[in-house]
C-alpha positions as CSV (number, residue, x, y, z in Angstrom):
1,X,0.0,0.0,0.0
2,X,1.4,3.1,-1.3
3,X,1.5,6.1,1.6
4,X,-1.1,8.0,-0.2
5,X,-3.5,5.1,-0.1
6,X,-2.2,4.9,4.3
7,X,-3.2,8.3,4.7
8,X,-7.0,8.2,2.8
9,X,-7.4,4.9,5.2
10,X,-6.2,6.6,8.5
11,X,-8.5,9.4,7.4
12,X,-11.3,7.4,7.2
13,X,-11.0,5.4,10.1
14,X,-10.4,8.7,12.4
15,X,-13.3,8.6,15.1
16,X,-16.7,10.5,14.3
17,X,-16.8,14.5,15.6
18,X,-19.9,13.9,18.6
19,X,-21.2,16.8,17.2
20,X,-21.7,15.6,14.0
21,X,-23.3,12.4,15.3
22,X,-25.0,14.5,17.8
23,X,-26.8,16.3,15.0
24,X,-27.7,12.8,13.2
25,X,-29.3,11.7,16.3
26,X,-31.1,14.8,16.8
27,X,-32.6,15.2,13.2
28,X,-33.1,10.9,13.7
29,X,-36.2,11.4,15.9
30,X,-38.2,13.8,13.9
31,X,-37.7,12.1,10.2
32,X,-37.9,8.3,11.6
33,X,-41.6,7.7,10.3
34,X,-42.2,3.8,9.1
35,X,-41.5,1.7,12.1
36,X,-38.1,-0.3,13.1
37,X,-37.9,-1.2,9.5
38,X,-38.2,2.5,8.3
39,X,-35.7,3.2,11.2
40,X,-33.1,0.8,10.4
41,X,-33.1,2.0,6.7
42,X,-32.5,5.6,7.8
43,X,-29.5,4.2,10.1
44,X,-28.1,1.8,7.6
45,X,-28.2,4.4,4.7
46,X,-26.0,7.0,6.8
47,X,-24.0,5.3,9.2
48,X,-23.1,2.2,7.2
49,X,-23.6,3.6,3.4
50,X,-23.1,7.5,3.6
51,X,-20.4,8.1,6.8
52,X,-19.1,4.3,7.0
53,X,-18.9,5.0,10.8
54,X,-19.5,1.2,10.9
55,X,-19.8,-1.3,8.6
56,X,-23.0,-3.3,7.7
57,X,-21.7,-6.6,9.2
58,X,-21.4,-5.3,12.6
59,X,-24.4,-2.7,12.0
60,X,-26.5,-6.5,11.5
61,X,-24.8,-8.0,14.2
62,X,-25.7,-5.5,16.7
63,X,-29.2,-5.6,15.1
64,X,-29.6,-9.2,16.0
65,X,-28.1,-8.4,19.4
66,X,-31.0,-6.1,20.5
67,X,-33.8,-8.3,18.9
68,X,-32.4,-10.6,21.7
69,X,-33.8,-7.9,24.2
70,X,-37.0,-6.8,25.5
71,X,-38.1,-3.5,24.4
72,X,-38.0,-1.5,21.0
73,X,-35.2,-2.6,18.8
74,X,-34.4,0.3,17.0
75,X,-33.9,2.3,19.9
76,X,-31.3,0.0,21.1
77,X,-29.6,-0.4,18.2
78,X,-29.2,3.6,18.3
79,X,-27.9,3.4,21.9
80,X,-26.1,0.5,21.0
81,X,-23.9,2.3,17.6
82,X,-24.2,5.6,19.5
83,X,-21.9,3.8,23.0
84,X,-19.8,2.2,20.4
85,X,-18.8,5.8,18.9
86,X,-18.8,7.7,21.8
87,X,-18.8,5.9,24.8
88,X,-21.6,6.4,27.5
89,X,-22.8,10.1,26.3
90,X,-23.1,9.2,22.8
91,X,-25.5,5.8,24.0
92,X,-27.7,8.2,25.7
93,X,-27.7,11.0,23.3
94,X,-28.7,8.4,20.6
95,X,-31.4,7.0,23.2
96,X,-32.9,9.7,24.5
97,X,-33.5,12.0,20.6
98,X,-34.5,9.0,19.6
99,X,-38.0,9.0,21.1
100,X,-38.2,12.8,23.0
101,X,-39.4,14.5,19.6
102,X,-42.1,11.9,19.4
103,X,-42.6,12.0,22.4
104,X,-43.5,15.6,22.9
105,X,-45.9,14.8,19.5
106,X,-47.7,12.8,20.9
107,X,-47.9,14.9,24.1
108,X,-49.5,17.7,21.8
109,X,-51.7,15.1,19.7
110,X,-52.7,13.9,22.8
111,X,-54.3,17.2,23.9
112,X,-55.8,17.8,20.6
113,X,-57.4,14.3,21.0
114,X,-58.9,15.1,24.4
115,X,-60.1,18.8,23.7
116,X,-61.7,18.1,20.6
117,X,-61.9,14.7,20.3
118,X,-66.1,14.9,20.4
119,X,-66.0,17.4,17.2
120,X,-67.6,15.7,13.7
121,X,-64.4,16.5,12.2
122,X,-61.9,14.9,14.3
123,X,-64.7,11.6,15.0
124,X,-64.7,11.7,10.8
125,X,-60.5,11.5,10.9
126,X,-60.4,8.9,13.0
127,X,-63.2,6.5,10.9
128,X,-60.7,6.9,8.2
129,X,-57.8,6.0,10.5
130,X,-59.2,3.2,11.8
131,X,-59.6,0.7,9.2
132,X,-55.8,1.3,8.1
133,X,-54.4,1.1,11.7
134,X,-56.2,-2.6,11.2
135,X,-54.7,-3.0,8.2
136,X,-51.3,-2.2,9.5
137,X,-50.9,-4.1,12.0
138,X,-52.7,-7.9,9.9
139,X,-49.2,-6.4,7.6
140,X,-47.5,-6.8,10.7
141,X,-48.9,-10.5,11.7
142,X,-48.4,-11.2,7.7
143,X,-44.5,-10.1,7.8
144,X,-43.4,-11.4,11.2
145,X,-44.9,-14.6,10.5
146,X,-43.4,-15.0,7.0
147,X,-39.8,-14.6,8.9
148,X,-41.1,-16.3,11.8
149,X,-42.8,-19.4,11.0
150,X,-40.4,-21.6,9.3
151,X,-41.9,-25.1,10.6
152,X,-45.1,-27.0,11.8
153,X,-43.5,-26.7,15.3
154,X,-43.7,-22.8,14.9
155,X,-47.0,-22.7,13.4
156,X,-48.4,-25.0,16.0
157,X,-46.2,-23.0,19.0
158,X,-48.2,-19.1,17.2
159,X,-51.5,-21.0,17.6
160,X,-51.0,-22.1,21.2
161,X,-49.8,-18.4,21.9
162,X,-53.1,-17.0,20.0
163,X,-55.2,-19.3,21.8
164,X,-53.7,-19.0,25.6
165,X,-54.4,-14.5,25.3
166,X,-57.5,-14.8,23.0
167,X,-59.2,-17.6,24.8
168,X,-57.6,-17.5,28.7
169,X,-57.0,-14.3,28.8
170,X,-53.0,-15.3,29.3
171,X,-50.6,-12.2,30.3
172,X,-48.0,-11.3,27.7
173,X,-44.5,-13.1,30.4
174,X,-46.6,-16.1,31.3
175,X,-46.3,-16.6,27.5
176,X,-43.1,-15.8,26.8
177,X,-41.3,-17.9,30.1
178,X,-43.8,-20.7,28.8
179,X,-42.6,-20.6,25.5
180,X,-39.0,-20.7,26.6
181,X,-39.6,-24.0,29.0
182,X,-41.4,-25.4,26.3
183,X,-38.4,-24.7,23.4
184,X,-35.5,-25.9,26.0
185,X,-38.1,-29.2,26.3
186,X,-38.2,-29.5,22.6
187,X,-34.2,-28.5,21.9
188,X,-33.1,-31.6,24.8
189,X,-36.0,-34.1,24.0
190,X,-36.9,-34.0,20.5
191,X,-33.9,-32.1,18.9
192,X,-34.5,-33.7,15.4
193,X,-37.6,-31.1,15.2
194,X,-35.8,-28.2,15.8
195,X,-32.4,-28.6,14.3
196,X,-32.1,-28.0,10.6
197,X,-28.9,-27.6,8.4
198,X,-29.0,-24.7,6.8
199,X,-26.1,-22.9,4.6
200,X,-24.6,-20.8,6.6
201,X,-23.8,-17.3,3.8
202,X,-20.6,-15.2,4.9
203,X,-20.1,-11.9,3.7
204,X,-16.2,-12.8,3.3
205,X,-16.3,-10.9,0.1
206,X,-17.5,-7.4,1.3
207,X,-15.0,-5.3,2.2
208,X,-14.7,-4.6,6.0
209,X,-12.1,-1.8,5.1
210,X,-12.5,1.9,5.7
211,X,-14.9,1.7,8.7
212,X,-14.4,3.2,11.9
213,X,-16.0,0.3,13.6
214,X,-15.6,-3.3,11.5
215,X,-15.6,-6.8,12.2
216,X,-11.9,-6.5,13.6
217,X,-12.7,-3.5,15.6
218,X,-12.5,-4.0,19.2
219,X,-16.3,-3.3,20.5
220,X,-16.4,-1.3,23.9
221,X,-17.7,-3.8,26.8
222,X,-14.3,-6.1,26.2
223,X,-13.7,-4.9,30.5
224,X,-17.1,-5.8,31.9
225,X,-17.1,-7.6,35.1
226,X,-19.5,-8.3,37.8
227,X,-18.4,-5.7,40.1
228,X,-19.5,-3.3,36.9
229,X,-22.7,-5.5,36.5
230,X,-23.4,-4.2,40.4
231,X,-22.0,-0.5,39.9
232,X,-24.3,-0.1,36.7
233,X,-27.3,-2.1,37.8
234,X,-27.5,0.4,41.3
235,X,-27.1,3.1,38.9
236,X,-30.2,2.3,37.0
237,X,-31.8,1.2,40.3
238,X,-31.3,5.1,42.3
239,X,-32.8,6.3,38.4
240,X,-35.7,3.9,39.0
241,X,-36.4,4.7,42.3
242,X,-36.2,8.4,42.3
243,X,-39.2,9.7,40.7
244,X,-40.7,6.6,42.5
245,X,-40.0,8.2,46.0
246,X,-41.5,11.7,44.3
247,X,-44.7,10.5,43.7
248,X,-44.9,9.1,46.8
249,X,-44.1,12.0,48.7
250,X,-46.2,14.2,46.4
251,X,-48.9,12.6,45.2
252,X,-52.8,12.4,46.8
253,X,-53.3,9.3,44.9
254,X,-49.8,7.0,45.7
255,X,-51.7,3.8,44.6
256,X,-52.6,5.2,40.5
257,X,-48.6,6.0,40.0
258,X,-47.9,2.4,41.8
259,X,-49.6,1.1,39.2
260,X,-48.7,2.8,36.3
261,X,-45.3,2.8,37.1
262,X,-44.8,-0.7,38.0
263,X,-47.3,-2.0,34.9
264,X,-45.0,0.0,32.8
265,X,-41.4,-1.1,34.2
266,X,-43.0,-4.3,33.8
267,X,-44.2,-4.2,30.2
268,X,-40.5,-2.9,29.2
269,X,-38.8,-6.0,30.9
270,X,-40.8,-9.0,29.9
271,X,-41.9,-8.1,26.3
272,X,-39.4,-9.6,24.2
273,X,-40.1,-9.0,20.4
274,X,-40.3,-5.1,19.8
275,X,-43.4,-2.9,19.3
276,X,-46.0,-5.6,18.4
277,X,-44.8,-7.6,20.8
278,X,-45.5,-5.0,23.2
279,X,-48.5,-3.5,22.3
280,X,-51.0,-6.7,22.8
281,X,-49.9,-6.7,26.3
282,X,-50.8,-2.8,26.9
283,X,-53.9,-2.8,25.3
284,X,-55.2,-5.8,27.1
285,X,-54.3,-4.5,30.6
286,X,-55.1,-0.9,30.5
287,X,-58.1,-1.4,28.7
288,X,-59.6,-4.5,30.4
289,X,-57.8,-4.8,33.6
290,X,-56.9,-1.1,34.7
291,X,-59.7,0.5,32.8
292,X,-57.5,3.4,32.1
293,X,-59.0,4.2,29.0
294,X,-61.6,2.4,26.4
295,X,-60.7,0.1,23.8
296,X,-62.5,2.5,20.7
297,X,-59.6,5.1,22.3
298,X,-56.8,2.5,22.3
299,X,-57.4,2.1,18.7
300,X,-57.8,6.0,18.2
301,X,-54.0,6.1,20.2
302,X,-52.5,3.2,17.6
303,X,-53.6,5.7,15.0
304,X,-52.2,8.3,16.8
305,X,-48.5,6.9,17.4
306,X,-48.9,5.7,13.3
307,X,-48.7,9.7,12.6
308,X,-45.7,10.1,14.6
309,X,-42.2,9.6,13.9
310,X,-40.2,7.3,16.6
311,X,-40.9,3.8,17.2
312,X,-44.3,2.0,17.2
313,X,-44.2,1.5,21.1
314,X,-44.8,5.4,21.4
315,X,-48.2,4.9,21.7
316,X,-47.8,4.0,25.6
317,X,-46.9,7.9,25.8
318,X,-50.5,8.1,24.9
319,X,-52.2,5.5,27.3
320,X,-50.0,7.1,30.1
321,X,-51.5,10.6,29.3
322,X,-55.1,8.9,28.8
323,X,-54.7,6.9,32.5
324,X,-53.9,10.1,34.3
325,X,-56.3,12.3,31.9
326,X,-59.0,9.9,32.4
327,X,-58.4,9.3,36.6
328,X,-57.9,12.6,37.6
329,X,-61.3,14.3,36.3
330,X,-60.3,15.3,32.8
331,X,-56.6,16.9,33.8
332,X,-54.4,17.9,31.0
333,X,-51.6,18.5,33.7
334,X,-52.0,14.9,35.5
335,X,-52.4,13.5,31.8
336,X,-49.2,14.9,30.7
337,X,-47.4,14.0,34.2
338,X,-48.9,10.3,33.5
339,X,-47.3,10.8,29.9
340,X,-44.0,11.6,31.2
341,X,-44.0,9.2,33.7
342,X,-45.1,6.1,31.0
343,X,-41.9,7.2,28.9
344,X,-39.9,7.1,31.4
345,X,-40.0,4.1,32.6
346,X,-40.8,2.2,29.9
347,X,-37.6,3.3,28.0
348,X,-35.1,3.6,31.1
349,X,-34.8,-0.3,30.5
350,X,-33.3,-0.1,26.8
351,X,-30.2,1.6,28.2
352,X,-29.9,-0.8,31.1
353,X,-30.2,-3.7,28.8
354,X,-27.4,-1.9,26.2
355,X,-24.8,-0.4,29.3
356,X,-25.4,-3.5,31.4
357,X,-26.6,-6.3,29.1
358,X,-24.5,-5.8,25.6
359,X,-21.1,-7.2,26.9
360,X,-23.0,-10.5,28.0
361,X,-24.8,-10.7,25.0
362,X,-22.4,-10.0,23.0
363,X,-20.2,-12.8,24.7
364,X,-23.3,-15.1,24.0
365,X,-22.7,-14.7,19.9
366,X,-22.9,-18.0,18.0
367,X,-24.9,-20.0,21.0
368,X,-27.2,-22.5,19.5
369,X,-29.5,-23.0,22.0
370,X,-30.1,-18.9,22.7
371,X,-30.3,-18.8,19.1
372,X,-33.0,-21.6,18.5
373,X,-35.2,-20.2,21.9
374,X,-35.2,-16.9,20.5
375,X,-36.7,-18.9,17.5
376,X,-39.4,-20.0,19.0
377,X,-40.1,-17.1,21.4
378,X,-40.7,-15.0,17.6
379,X,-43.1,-17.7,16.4
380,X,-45.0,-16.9,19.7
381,X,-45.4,-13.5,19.2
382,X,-47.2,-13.8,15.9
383,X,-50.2,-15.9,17.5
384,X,-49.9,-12.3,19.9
385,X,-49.8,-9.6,17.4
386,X,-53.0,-11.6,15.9
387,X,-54.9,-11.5,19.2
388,X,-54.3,-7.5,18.8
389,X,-55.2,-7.8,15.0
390,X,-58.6,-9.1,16.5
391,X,-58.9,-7.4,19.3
392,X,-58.8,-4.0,17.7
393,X,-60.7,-4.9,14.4
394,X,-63.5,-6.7,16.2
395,X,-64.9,-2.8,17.0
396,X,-63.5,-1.2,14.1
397,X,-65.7,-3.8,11.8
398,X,-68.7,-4.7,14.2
399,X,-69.2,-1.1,16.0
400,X,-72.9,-1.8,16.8
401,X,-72.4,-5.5,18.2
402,X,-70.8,-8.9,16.6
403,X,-73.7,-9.6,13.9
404,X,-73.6,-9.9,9.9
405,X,-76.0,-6.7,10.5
406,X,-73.7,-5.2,11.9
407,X,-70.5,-5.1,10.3
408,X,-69.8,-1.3,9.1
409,X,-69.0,-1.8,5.6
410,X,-66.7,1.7,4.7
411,X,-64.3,0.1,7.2
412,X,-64.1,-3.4,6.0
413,X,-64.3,-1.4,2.0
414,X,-60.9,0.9,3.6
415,X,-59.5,-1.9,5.4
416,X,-59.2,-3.6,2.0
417,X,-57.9,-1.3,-0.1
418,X,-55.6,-0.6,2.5
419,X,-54.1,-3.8,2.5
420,X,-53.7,-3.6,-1.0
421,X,-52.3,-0.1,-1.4
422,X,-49.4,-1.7,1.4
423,X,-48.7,-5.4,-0.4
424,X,-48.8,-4.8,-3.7
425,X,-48.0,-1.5,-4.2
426,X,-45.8,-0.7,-1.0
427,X,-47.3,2.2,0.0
428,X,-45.5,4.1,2.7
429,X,-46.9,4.2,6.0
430,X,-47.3,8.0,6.1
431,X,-49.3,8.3,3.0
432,X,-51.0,5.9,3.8
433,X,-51.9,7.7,6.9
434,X,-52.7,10.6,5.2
435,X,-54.9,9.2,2.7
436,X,-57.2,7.3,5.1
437,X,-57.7,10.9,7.0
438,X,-58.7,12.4,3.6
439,X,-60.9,9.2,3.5
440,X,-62.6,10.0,6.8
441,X,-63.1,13.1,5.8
442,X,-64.6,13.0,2.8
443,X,-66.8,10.7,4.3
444,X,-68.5,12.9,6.8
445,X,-68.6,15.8,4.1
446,X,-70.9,13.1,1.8
């Protein structure tokens, strides 16, 4: 290598400015509409393609990492790539702008929603959001299952999942630690059914040269030990606790935040799966166990959080501001203290599971048996997103009651076309969005 060709490699391998990543992070949260796919693209494009601040191998590899983890992926892959660059501040940087602008959307939508929520106009919106928000999320079921389902065993294992919460009325871990014993049964009695020998593809042949971080870069973590495990974990503990020990100092009602904030902490440690996997559990329990809000709103919030950049599982946000809204006489100030709260502690656990969690994983690379669980944990969580699937069309179709009567036929006729405007033509989320709201609209004008 010739010293000209040296110096353009030492060039491109010099470490990010923070304030240019700092700025990607930033303008990250308000352009990332589409979901974790639309979110990965937008990463991939400029850290991988555009700034080759790291290099797609290791961009995938930490993908797979945080799929691994409860939570939303896409969130942790940004804290994940942003710790890599620049240490601790650049994980939470990356964390935190990836969900406050959608946050403090939603915040605003929220307040819209509730102040004029009873006007024809906004009631007409949401009949045309409705039907796609359906739509959306049968895309969902449809997409997870087609990378999901690769075997009867996984087939059968979605439709014991689908039957246990649509039938028993089975919480969201009970699921998921049952599906787990049940795989480890399957992987050390019957391996033969799990097992298959696949072709393993390399990517050998791309070039892993001129990338800050590579497959030969040393990945921050290599030092963990336990007595950082017990430093970091007391950490996140004391950040926990904190606004714990606020509301109970502070607030007349102690037992609504006890609630919310351990339903929440609760809902961010045991959903494994991202968004979808996630938002079956919410809208069962603060609909038909807490009664925080009613299931026609919960659908109103998933088409909400659908007009929002920022992951999927922002629509918490909104059943946080709804439960205190709704508890505390109609108050926007309790509503958007119940927002900030729900964020809170539902995303506090992404950076515990990055800071605290990434090292082991990361040590855990190339297990079978983590692999093949995993596996069968994802083939779970389609029977799950098609309980929500049901659980939120069943009104959207059958408004005045479950009869052939019944069925309200401009949402099953925008439900349709919605599907097809998303398979075959690939229609992007946000006009999609937009278009249904025209529909609604032109609607109530007829």
């Amino acid at each position: 290598m010739n010293t000209k060709s040296r110096m353009q490699e030492e060039k491109t391998l010099t470490k990010p400015a923070f304030k240019e990543a700092l700025k990607f992070w930033f303008k990250l949260g308000w352009i990332s509409f589409g979901g974790t796919l639309g979110h990965v693209n937008i990463m991939h494009d400029f850290l991988v393609k555009k700034k080759k601040w790291i290099s797609s191998s290791r961009f995938f590899h930490a993908l797979s990492l945080c799929m691994l983890l409860p939570g939303p992926e896409a969130q942790q892959l940004a804290i994940y790539i942003g710790w890599q660059l620049h240490g601790k501040r650049g994980g939470l940087i990356a964390g935190i702008f990836f969900i406050l602008p959608s946050m403090f959307i939603l915040l605003g939508l929220s307040i819209i929603y509730v102040t004029f929520g009873n006007q024809d106009w906004m009631t007409a919106i949401f009949s045309g959001l409705k039907p796609a928000v359906v739509a959306i999320i049968f895309h969902a079921v449809w997409s997870v299952g087609g990378k999901a389902l690769h075997s009867i065993l996984h087939y059968v294992l979605a439709a014991i999942a689908f039957a246990c919460i649509f039938f028993f009325n089975i919480s969201m871990p009970y699921i998921i630690v049952g599906t787990i014993v049940l795989a480890l049964l399957f992987i050390y009695l019957w391996p033969g059914l799990v097992y298959k020998k696949t072709a393993e593809h390399t990517d050998e042949h791309l070039s892993e040269k001129g990338y800050y971080i590579n497959k030969n870069t040393e990945g921050l973590g290599k030092d963990f030990n336990t007595r950082l495990l017990i430093k970091q974990s007391i950490i996140f503990f004391l950040l926990w606790v904190l606004p714990f020990l606020l509301f109970y100092l502070l607030s007349s009602d102690f037992s609504f935040w006890k609630g919310l904030i351990l339903f929440f902490t609760q809902t961010a440690l045991f959903t494994i799966g991202g968004s979808y996997t996630v938002l079956p559990y919410v809208a069962q329990f603060s609909v038909s166990k807490f009664n925080w809000l009613i299931k026609s709103q919960m659908v109103d919030g998933f088409a909400l959080a659908e007009t929002t950049p920022g992951p999927l599982i922002i629509v918490v946000c909104y059943v946080g501001f709804m439960a205190g809204y709704n508890h505390f006489s109609c108050s926007l100030w309790m509503g958007t203290v119940g927002l900030l709260a729900t964020t809170f502690y539902t995303f506090l656990p992404s950076f515990l599971f990055i800071f605290v969690g990434g090292p082991v994983l990361e040590r855990s690379r190339g297990n079978a048996i983590i692999s093949d669980v995993l596996n069968f944990v994802t083939a779970a969580v389609v029977g799950v997103i098609l309980n929500l699937t049901l659980y939120l069309g069943k009104d959207v179709l059958f408004p005045h009651g479950f009869t052939l009567s019944g069925i309200d036929l401009m949402s099953l006729l925008w439900i349709v076309v919605s599907l097809v405007l998303i398979f075959k033509f690939r229609l992007n989320i946000v006009y999609l969005i937009v278009l249904s709201m025209v529909f609604g609209v032109l609607q109530y004008i007829v």
